[in-house]
mmCIF file as Biopython writes it, N, C-alpha, C and O atoms, coordinates in Angstrom:
data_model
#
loop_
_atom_site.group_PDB
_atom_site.id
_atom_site.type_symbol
_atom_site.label_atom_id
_atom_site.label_alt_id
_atom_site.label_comp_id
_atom_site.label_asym_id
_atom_site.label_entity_id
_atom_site.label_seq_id
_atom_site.pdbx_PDB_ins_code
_atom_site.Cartn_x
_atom_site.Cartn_y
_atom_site.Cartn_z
_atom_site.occupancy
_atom_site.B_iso_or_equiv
_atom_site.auth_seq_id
_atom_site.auth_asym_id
_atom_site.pdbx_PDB_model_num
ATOM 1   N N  . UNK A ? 1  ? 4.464  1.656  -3.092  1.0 0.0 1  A 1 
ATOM 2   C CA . UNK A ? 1  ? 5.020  0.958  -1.949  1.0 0.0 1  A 1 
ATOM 3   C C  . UNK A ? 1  ? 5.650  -0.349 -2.433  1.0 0.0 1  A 1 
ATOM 4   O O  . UNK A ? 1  ? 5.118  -1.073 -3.274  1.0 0.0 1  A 1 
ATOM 5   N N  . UNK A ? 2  ? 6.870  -0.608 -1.815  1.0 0.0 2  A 1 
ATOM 6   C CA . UNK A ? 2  ? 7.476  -1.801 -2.107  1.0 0.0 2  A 1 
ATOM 7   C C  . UNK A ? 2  ? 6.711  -3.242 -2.114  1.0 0.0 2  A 1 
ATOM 8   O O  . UNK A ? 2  ? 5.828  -3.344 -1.262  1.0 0.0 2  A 1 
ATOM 9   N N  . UNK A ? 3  ? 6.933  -4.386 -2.974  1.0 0.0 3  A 1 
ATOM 10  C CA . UNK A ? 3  ? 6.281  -5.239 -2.323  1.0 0.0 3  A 1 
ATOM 11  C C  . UNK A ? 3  ? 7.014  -6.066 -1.051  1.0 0.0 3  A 1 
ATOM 12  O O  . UNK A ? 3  ? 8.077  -5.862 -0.465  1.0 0.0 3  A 1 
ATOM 13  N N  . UNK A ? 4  ? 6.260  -6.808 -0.933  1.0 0.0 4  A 1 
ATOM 14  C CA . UNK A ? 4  ? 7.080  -7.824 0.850   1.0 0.0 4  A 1 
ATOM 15  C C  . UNK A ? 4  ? 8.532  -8.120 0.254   1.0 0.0 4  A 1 
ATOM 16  O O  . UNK A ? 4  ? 9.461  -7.524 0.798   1.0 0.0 4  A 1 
ATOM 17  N N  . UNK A ? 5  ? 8.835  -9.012 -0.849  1.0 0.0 5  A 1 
ATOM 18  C CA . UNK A ? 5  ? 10.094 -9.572 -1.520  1.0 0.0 5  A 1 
ATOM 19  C C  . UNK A ? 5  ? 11.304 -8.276 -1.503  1.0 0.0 5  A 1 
ATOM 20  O O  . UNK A ? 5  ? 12.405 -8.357 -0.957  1.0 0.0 5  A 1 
ATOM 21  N N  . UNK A ? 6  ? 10.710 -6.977 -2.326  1.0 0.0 6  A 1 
ATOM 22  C CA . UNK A ? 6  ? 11.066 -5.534 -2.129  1.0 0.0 6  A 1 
ATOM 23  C C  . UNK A ? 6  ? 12.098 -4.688 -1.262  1.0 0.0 6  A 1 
ATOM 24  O O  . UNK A ? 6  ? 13.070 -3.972 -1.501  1.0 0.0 6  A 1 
ATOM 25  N N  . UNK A ? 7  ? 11.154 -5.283 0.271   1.0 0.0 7  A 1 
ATOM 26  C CA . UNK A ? 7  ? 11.485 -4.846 1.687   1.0 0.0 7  A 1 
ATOM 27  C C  . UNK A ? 7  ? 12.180 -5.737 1.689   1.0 0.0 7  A 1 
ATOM 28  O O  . UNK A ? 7  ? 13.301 -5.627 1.191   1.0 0.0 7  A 1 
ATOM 29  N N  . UNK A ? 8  ? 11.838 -6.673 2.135   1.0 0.0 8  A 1 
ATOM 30  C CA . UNK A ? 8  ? 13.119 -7.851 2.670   1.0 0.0 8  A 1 
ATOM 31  C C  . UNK A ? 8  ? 14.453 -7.406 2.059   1.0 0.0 8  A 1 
ATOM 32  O O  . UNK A ? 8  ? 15.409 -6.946 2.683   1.0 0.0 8  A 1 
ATOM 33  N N  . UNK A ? 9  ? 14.363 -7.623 0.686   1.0 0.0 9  A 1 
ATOM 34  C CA . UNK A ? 9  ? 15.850 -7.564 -0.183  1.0 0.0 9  A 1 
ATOM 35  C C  . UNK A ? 9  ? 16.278 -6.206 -0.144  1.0 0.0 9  A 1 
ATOM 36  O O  . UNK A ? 9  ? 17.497 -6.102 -0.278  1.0 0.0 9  A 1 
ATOM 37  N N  . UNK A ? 10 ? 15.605 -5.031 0.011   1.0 0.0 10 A 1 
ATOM 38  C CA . UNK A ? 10 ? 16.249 -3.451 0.312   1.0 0.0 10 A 1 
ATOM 39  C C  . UNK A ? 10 ? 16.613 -3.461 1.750   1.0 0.0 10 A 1 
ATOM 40  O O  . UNK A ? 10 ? 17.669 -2.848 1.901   1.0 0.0 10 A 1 
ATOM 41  N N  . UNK A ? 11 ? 16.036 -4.023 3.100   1.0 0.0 11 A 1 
ATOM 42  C CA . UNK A ? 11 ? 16.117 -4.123 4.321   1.0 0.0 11 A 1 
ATOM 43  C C  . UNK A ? 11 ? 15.205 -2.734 4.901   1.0 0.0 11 A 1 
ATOM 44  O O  . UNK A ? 11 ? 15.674 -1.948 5.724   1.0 0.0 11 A 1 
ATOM 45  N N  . UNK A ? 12 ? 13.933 -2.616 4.350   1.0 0.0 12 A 1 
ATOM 46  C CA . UNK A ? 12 ? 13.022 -1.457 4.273   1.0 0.0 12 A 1 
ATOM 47  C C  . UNK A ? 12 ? 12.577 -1.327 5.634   1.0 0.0 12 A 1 
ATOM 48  O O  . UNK A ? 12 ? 12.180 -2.392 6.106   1.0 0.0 12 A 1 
ATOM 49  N N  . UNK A ? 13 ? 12.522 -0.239 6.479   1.0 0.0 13 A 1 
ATOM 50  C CA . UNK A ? 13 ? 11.759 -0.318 7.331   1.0 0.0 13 A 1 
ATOM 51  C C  . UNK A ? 13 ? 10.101 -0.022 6.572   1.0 0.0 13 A 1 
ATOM 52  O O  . UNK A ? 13 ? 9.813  0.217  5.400   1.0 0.0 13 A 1 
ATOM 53  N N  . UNK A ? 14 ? 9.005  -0.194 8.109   1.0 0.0 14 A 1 
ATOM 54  C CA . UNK A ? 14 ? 7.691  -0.189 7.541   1.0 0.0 14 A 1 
ATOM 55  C C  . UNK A ? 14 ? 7.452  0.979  7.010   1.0 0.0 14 A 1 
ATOM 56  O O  . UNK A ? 14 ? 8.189  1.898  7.368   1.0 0.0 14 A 1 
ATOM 57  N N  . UNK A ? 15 ? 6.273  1.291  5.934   1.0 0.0 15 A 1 
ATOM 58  C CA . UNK A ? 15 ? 6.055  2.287  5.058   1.0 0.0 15 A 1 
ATOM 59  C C  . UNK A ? 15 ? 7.262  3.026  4.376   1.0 0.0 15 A 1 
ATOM 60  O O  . UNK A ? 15 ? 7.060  4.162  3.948   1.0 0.0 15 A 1 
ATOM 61  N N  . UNK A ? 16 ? 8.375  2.514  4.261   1.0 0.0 16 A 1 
ATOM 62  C CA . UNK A ? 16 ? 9.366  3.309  3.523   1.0 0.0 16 A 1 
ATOM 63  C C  . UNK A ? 16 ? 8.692  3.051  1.911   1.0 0.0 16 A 1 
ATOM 64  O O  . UNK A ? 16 ? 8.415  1.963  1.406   1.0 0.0 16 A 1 
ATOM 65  N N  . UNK A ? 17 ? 8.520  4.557  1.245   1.0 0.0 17 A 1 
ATOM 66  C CA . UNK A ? 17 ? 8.415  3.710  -0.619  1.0 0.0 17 A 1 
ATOM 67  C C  . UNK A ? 17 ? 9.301  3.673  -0.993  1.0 0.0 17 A 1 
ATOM 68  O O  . UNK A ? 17 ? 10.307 3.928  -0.331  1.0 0.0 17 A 1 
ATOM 69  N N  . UNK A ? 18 ? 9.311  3.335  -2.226  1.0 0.0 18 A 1 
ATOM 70  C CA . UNK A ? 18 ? 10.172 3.035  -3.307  1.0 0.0 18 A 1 
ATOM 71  C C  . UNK A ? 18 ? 10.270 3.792  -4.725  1.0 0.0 18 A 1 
ATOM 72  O O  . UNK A ? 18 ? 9.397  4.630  -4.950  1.0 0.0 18 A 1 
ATOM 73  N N  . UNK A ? 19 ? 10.962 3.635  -5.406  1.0 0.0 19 A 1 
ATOM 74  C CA . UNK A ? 19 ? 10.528 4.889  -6.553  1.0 0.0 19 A 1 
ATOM 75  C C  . UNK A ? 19 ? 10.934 3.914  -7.030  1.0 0.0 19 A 1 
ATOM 76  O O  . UNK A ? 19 ? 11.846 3.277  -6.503  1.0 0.0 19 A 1 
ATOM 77  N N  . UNK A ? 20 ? 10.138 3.421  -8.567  1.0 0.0 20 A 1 
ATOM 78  C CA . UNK A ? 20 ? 10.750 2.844  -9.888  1.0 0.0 20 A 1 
ATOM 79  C C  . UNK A ? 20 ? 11.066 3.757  -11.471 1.0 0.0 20 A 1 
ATOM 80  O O  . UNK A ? 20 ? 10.756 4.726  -12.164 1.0 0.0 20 A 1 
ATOM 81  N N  . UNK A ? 21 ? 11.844 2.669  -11.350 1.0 0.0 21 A 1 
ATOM 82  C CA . UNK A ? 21 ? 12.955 3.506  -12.784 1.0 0.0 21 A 1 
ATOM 83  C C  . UNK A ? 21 ? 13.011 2.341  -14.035 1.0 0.0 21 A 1 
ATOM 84  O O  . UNK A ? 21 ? 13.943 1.610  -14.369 1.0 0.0 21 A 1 
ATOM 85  N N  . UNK A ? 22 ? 11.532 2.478  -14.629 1.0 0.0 22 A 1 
ATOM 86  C CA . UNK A ? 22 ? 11.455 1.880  -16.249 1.0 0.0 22 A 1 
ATOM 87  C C  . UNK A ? 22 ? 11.828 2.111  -17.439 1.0 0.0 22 A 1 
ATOM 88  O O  . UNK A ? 22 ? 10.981 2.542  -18.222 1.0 0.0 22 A 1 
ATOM 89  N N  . UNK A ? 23 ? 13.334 1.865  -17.940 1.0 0.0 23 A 1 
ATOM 90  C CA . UNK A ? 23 ? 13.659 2.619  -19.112 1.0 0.0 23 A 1 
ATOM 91  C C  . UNK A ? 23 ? 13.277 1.331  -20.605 1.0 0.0 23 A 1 
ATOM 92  O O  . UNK A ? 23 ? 13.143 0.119  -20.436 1.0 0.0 23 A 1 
ATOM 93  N N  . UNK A ? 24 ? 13.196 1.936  -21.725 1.0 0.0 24 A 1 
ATOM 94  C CA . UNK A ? 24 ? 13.489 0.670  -22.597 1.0 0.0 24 A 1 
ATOM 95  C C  . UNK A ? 24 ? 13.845 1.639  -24.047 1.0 0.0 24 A 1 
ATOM 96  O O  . UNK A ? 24 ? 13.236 2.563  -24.585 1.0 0.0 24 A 1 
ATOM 97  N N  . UNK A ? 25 ? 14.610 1.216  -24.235 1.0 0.0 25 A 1 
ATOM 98  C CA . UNK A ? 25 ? 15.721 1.653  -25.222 1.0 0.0 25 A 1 
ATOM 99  C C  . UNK A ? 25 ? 15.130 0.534  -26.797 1.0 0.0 25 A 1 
ATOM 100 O O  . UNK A ? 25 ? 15.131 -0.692 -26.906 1.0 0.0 25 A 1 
ATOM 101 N N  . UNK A ? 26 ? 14.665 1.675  -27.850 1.0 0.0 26 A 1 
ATOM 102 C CA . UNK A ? 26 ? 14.290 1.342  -29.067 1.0 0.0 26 A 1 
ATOM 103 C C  . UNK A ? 26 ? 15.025 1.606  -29.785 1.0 0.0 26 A 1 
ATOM 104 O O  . UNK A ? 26 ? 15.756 2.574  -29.576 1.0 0.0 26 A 1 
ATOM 105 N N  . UNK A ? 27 ? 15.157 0.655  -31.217 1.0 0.0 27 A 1 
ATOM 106 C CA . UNK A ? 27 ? 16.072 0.510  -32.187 1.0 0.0 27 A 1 
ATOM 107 C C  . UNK A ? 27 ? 15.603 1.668  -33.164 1.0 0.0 27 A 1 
ATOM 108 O O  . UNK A ? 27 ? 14.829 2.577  -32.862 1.0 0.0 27 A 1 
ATOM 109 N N  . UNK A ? 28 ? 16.232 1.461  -34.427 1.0 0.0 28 A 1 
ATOM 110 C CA . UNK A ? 28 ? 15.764 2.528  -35.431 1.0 0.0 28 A 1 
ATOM 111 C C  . UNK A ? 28 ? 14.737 1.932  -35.646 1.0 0.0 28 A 1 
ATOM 112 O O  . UNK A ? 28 ? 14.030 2.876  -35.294 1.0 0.0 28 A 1 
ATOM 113 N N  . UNK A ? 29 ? 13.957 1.108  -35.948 1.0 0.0 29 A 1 
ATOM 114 C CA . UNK A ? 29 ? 12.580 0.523  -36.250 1.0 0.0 29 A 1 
ATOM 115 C C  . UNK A ? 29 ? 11.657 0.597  -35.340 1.0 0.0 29 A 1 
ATOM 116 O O  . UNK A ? 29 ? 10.523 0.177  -35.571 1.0 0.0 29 A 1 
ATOM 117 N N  . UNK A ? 30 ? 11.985 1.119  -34.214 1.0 0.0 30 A 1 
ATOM 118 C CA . UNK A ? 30 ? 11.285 1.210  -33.038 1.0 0.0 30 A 1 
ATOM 119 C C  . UNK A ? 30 ? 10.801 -0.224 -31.944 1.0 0.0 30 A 1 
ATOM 120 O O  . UNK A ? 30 ? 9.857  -0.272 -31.155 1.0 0.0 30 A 1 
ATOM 121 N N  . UNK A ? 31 ? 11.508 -0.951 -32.162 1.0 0.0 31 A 1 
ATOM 122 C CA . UNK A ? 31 ? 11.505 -2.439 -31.566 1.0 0.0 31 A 1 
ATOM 123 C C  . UNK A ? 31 ? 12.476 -2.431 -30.576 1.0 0.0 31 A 1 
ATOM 124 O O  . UNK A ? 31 ? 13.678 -2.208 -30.718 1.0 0.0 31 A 1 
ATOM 125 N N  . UNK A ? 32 ? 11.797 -2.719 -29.454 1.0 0.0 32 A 1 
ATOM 126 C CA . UNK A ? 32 ? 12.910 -2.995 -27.800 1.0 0.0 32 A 1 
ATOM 127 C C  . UNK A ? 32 ? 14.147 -3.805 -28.095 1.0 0.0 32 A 1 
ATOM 128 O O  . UNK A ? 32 ? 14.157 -4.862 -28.725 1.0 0.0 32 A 1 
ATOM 129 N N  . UNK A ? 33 ? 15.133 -3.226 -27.597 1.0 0.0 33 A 1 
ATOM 130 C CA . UNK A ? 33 ? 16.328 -3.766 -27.611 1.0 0.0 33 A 1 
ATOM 131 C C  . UNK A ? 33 ? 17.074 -4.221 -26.160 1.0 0.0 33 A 1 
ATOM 132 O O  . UNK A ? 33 ? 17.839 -5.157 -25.927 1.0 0.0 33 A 1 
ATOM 133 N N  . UNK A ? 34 ? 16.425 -2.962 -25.124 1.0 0.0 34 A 1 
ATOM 134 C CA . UNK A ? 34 ? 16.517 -2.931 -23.761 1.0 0.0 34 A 1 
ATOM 135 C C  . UNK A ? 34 ? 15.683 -2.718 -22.937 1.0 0.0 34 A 1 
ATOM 136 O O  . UNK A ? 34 ? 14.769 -1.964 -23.272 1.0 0.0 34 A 1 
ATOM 137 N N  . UNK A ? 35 ? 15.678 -3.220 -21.738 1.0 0.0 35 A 1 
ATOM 138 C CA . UNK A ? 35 ? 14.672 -2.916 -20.942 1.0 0.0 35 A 1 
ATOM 139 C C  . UNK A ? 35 ? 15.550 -2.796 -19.106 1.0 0.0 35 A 1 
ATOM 140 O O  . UNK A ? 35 ? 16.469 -3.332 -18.486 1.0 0.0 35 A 1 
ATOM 141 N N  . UNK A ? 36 ? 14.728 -1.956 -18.957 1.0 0.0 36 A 1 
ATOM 142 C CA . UNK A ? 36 ? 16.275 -1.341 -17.682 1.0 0.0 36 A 1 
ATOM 143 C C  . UNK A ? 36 ? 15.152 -1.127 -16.585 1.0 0.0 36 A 1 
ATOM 144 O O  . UNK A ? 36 ? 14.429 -0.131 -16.567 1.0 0.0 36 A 1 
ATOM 145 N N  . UNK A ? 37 ? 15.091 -2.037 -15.786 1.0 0.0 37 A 1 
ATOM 146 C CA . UNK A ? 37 ? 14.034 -1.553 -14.045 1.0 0.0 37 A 1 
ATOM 147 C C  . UNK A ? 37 ? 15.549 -1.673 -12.973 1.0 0.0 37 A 1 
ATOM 148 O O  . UNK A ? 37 ? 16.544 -2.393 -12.884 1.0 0.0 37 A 1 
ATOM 149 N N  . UNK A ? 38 ? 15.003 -0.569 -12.342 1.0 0.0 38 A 1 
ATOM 150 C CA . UNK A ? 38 ? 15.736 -0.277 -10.997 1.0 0.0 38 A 1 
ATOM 151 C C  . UNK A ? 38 ? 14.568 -0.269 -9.902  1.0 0.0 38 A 1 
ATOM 152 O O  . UNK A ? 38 ? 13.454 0.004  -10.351 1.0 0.0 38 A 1 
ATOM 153 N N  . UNK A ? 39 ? 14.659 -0.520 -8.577  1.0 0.0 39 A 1 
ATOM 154 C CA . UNK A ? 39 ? 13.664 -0.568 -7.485  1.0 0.0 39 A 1 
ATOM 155 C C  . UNK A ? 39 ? 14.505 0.517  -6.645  1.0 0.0 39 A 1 
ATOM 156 O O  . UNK A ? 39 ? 15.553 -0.076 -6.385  1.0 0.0 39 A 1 
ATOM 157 N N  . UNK A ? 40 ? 14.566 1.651  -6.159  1.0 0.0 40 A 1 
ATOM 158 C CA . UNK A ? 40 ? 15.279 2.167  -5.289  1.0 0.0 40 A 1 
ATOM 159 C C  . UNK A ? 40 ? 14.388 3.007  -3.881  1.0 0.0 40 A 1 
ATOM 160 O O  . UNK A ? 40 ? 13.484 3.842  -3.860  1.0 0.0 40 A 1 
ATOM 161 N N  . UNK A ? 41 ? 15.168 2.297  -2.810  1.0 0.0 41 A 1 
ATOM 162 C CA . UNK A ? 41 ? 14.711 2.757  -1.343  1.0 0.0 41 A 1 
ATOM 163 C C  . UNK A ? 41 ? 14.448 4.568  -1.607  1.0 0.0 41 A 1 
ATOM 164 O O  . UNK A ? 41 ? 15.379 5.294  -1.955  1.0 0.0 41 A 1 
ATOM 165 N N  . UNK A ? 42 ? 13.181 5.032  -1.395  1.0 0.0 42 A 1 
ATOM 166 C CA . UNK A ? 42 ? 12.936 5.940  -1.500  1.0 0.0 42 A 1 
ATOM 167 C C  . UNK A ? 42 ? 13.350 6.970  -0.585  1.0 0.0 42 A 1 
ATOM 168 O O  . UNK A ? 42 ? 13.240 8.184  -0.758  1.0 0.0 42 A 1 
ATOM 169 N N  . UNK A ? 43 ? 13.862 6.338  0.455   1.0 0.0 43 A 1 
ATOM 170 C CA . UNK A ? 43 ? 14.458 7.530  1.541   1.0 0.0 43 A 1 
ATOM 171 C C  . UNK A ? 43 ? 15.841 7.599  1.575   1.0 0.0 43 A 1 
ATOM 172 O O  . UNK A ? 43 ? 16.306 8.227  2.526   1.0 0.0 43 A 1 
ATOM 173 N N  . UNK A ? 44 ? 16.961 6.901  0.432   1.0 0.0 44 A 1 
ATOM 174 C CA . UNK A ? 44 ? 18.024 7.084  0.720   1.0 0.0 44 A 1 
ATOM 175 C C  . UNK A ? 44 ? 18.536 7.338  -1.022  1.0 0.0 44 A 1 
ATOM 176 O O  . UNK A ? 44 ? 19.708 7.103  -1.317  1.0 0.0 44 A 1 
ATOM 177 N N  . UNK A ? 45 ? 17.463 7.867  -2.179  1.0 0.0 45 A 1 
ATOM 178 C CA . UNK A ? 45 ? 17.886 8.175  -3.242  1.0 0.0 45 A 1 
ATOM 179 C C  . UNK A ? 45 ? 17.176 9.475  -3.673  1.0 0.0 45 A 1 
ATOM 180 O O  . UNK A ? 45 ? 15.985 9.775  -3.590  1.0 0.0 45 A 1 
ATOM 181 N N  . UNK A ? 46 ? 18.306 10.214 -4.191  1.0 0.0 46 A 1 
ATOM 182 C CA . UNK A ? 46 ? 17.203 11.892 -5.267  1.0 0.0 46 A 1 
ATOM 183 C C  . UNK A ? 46 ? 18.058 11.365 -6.742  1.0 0.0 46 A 1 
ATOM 184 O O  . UNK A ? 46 ? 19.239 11.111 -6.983  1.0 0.0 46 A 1 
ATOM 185 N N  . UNK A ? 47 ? 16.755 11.353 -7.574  1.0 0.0 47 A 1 
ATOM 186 C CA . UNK A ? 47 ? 16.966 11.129 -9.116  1.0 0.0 47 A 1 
ATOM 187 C C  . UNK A ? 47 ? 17.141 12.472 -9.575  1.0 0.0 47 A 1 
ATOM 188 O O  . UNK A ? 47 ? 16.707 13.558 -9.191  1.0 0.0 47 A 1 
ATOM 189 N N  . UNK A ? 48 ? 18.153 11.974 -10.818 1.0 0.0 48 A 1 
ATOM 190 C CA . UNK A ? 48 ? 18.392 13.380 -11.213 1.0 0.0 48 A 1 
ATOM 191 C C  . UNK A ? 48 ? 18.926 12.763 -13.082 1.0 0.0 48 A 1 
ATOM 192 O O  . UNK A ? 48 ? 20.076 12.550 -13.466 1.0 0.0 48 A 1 
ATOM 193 N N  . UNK A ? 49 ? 17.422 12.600 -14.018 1.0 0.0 49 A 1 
ATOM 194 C CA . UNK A ? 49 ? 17.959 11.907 -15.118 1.0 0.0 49 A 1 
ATOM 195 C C  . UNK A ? 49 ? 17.816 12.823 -16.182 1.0 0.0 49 A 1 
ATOM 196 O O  . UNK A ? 49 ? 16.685 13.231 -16.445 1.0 0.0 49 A 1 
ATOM 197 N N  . UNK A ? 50 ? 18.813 13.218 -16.848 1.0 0.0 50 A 1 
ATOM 198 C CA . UNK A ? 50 ? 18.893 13.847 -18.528 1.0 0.0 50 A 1 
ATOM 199 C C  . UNK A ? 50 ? 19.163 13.047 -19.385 1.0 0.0 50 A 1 
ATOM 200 O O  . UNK A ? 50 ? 20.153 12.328 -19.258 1.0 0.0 50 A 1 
ATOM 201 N N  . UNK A ? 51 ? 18.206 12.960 -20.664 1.0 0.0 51 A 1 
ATOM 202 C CA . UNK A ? 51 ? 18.510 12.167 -21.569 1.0 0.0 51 A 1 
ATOM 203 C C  . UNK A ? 51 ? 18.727 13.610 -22.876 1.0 0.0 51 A 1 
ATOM 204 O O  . UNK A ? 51 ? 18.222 14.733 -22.864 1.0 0.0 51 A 1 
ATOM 205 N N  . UNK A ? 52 ? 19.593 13.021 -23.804 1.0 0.0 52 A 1 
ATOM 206 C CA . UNK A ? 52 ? 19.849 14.256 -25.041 1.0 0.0 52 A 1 
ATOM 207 C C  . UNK A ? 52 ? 18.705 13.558 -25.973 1.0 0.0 52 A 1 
ATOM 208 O O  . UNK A ? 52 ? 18.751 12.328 -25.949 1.0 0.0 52 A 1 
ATOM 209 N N  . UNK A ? 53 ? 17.987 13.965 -26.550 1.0 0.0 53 A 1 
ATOM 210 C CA . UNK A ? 53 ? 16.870 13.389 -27.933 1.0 0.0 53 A 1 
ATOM 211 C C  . UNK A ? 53 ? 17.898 13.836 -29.146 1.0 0.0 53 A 1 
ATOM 212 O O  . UNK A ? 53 ? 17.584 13.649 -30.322 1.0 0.0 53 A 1 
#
């Protein structure tokens, strides 16, 4: 569930969730280079992520 800050800034009605999206992108040494959060209104998104290895 979103927090209060969350709702306000998405314009959430009550009990809407949220889905989070934590990516972080490692170097050849394996040390963070990126770090990628998304917060998205759970009733107005379908994820759909492929990554190639």
């Amino acid at each position: 569930m979103p927090t209060a800050e969350e709702a306000r800034a998405l314009h959430l009605g009550p009990a809407t969730p949220v889905g989070r999206l934590l990516r972080t992108t490692l170097d050849q040494n394996d040390l963070p280079v990126e770090v990628y959060q998304v917060i998205l209104p759970g009733d107005r998104h379908v994820l759909l992520y492929e990554v190639e290895a």
